[in-house]
Backbone bond lengths (Angstrom), bond angles and torsions (degrees), N, CA, C in turn:
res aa  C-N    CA-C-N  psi(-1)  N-CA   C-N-CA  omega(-1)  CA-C   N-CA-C  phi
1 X - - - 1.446 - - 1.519 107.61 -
2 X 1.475 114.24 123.95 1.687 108.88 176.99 1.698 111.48 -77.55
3 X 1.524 113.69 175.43 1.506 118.79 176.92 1.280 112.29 -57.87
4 X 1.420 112.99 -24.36 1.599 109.23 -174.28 1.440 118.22 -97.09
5 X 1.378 104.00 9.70 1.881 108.17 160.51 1.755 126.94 -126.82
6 X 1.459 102.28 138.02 1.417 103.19 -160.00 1.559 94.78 -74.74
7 X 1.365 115.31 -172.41 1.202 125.24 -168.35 1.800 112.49 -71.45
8 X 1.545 102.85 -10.65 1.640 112.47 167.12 1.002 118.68 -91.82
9 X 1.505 121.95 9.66 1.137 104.15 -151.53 1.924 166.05 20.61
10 X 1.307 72.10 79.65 1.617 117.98 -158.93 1.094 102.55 -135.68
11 X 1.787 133.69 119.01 1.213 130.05 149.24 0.909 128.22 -4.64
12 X 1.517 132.32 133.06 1.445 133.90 166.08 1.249 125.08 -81.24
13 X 1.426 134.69 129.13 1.370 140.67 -145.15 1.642 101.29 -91.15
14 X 1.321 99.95 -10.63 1.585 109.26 -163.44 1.751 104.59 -113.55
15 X 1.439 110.86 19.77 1.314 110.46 -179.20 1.560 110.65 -103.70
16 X 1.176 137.20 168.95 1.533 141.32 -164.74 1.424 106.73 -105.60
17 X 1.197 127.02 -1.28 1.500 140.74 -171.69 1.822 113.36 -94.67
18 X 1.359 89.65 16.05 1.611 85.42 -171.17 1.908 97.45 -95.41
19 X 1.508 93.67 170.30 1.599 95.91 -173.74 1.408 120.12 -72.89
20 X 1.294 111.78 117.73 1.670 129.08 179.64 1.773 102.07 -65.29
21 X 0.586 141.63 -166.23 1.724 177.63 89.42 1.766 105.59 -51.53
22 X 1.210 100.38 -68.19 1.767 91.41 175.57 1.180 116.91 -59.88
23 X 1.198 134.32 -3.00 1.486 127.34 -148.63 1.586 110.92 -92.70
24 X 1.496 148.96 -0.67 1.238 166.06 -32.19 1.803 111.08 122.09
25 X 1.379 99.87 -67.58 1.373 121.83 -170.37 1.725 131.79 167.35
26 X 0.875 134.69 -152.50 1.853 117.53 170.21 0.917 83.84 -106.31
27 X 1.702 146.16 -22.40 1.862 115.62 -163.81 1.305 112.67 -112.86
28 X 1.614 119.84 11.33 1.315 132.66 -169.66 1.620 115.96 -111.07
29 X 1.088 113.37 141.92 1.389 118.00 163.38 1.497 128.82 -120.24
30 X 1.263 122.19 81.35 1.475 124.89 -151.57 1.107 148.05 50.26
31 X 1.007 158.80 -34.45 1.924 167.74 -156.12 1.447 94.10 -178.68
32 X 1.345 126.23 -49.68 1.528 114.98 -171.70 1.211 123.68 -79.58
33 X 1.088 128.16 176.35 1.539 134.85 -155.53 1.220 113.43 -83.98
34 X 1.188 145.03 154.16 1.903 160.09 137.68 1.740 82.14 -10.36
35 X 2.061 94.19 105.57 1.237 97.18 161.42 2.080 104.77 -96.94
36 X 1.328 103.67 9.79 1.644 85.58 179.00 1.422 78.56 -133.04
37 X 2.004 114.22 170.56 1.028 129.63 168.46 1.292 109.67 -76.48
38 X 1.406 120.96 151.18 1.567 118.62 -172.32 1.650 109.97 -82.28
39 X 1.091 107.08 -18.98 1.718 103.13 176.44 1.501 131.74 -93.12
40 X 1.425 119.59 -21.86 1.149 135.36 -171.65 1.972 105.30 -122.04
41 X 1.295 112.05 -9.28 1.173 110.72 -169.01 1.754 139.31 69.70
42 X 1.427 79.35 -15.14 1.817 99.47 -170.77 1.245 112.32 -60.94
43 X 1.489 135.30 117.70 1.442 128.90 155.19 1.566 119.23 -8.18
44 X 1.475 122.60 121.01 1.338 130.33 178.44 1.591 107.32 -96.89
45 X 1.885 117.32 106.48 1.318 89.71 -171.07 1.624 117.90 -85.86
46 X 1.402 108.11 -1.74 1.620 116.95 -177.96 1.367 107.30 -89.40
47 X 1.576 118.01 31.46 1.762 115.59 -174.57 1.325 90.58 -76.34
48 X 1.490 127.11 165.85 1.116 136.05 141.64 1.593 100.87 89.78
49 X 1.176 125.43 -33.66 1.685 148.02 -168.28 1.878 100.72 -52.45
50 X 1.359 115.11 117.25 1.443 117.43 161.56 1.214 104.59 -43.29
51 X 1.380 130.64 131.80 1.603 145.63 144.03 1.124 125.01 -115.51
52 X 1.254 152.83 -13.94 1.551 160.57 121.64 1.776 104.32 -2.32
53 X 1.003 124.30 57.90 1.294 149.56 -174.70 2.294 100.57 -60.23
54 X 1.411 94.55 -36.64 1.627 80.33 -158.76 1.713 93.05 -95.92
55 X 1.602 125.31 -0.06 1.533 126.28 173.26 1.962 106.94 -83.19
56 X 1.380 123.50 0.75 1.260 132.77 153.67 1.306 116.55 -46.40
57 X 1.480 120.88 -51.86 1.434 100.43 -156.56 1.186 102.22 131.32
58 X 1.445 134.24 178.12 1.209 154.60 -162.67 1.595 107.16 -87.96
59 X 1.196 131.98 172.82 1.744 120.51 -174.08 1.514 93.80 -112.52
60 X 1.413 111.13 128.32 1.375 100.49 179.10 1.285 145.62 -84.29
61 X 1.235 126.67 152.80 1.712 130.92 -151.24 1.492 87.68 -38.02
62 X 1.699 90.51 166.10 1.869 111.15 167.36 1.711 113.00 -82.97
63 X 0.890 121.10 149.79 1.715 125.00 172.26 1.393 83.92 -67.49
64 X 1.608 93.71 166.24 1.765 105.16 -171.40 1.822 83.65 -104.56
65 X 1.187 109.75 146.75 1.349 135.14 160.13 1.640 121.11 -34.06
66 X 1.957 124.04 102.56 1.465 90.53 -158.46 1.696 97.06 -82.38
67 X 1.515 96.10 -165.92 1.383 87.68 178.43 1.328 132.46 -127.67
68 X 1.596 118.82 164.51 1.573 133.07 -118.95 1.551 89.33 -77.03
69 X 1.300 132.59 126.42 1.076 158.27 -172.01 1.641 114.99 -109.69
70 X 1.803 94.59 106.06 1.868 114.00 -167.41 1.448 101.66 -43.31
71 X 1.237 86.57 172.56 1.876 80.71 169.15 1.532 110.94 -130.31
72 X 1.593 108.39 133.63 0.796 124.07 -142.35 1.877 119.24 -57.80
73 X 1.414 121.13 5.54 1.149 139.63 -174.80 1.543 86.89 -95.83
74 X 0.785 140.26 -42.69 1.424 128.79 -154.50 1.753 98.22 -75.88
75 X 1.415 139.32 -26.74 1.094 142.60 -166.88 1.910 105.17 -80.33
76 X 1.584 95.35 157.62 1.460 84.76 -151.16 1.704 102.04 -83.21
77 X 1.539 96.66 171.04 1.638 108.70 -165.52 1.713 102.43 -62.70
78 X 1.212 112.82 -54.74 1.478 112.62 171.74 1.388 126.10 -55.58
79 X 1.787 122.22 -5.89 1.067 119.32 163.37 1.534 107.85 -81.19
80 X 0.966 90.34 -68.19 1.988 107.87 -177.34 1.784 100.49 -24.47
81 X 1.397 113.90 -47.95 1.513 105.17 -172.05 1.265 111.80 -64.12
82 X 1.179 95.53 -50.92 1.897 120.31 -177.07 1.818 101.56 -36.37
83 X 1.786 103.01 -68.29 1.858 108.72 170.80 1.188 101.68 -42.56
84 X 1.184 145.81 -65.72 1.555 124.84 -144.87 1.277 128.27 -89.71
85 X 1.592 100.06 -12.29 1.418 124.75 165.93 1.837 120.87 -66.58
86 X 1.339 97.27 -37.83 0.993 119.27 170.21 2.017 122.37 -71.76
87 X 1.602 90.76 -38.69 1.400 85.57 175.25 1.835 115.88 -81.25
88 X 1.594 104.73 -15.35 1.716 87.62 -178.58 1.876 91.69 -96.73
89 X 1.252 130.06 17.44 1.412 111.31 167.97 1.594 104.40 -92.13
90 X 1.421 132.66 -11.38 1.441 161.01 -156.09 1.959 84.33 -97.85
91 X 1.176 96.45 -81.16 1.418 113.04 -175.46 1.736 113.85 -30.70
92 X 1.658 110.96 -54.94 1.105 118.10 -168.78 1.185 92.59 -73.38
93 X 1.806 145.24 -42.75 1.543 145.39 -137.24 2.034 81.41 -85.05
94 X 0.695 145.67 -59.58 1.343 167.94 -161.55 1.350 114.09 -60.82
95 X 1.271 126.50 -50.02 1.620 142.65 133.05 1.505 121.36 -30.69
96 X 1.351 94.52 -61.55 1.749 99.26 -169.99 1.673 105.72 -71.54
97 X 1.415 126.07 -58.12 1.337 131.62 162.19 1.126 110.47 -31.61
98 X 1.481 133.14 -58.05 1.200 101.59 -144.00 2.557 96.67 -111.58
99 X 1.565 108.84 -17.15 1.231 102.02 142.24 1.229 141.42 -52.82
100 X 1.326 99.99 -60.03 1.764 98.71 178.02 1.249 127.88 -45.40
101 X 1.076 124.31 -6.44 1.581 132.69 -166.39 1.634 91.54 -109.95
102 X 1.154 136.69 -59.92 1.554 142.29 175.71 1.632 96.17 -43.48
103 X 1.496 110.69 -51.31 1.856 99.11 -161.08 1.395 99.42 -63.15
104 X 1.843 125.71 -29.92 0.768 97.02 -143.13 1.753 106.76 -102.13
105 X 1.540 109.09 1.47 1.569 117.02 -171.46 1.622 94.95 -102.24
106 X 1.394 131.63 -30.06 1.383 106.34 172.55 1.258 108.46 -105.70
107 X 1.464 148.96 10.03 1.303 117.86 144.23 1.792 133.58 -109.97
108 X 1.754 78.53 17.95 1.512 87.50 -174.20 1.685 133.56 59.67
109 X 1.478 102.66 20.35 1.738 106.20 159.99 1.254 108.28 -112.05
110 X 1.286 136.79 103.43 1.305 149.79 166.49 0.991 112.21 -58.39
111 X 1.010 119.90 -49.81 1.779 116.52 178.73 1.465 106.87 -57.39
112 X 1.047 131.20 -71.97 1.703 108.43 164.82 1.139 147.11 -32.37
113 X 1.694 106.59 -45.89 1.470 106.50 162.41 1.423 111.29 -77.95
114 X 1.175 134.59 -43.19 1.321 118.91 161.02 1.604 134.48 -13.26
115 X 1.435 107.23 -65.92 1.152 136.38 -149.91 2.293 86.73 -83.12
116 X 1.244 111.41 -38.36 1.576 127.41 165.04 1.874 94.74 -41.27
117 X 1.350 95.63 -73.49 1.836 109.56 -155.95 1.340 73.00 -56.27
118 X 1.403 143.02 -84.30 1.777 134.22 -159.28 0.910 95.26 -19.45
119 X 1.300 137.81 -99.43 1.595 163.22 -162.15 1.402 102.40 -38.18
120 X 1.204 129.36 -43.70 1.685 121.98 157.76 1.671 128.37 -58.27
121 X 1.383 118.47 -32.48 0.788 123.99 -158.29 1.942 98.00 -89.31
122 X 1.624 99.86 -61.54 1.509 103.41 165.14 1.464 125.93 -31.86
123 X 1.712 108.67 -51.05 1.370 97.99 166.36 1.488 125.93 -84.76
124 X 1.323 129.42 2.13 1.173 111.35 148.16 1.290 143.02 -77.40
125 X 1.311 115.92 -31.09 1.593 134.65 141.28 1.617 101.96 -31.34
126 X 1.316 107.09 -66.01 1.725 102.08 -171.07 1.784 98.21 -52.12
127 X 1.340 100.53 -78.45 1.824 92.41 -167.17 1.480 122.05 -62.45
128 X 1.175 135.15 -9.44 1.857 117.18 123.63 1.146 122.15 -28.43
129 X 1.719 128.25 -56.74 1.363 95.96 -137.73 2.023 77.10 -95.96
130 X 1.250 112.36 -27.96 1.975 107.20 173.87 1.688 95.95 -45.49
131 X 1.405 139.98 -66.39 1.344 118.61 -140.49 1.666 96.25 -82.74
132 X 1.396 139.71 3.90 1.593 136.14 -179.69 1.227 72.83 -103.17
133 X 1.303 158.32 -16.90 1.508 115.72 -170.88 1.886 86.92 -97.99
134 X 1.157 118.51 -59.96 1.526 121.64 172.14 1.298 109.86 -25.39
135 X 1.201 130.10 -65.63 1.942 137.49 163.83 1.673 99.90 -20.20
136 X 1.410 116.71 -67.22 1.411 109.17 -145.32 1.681 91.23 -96.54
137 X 1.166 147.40 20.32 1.182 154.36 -167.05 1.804 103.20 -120.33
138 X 1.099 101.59 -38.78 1.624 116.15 -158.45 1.783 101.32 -112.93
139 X 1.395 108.13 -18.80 1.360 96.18 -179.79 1.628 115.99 103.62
C-alpha cells in the first residue's frame, strides 16, 4: 500500500498530491483554458467558448421578403366604416359574453348579468351575419 492510500484504499485526504487550481499556471484551472487574460488579469468571459466559426456549416438561407403592405388610407371609405363598425359590434359581443357571467356569479343578480350575456350574444349573431354580408360586398 503507498503513503497516498488509506487502509481502504482510497486516497489519502492528508496527502499534497491532490488537484491544485495553481498547479497548471495562475490563469488555469486544469485541462481547461486561461480563465483570466494574462496581462490585465481580468476574468476572460469568452475562455473556453467555440470560435471555429467556418467548421459550423454552411450560412443559412435568407428569409424571403414579406410582402409590401397597402396603406391603410388607400382602402375605400365605405370599407374603413364597415371595419370599425364591425370591430365595436365584436367589442360589445365580447364584453357582454364574457361580463355577464362574472356580474352575475359574484354579485348574485342574474338578471343583470344575464341580460349582459343577451346583449353579447345578440351582438355577436349581429356582427357575423354584418361581416358575411361585408365579405361578399367588399370582396
Amino acid at each position: 500500500m503507498t503513503e497516498e492510500q488509506s487502509d481502504a484504499g482510497e486516497p489519502n485526504p492528508d496527502s499534497d498530491d491532490r488537484l491544485d487550481a495553481s498547479s497548471d499556471g495562475p490563469n488555469s484551472i486544469g485541462p481547461f483554458e486561461e480563465i483570466a487574460d494574462e496581462e490585465s488579469g481580468e476574468p476572460n468571459p469568452e475562455a473556453g467558448l467555440f470560435t471555429d466559426e467556418t467548421a459550423l456549416g454552411p450560412d443559412p438561407p435568407e428569409p424571403p421578403k414579406p410582402p409590401e403592405v397597402p396603406d391603410p388610407s388607400e382602402a375605400p371609405k365605405e370599407l374603413r366604416r364597415d371595419f370599425w363598425k364591425l370591430v365595436l359590434i365584436f367589442n360589445v359581443a365580447v364584453f357582454g359574453v364574457s361580463v355577464g357571467p362574472i356580474v352575475g356569479g359574484f354579485t348574485g343578480n342574474w338578471r343583470a348579468g344575464g341580460a349582459l350575456f343577451v346583449v353579447g350574444l345578440v351582438a355577436l349573431v349581429r356582427g357575423l351575419y354584418r361581416y358575411r354580408a361585408v365579405r361578399e360586398r367588399h370582396g
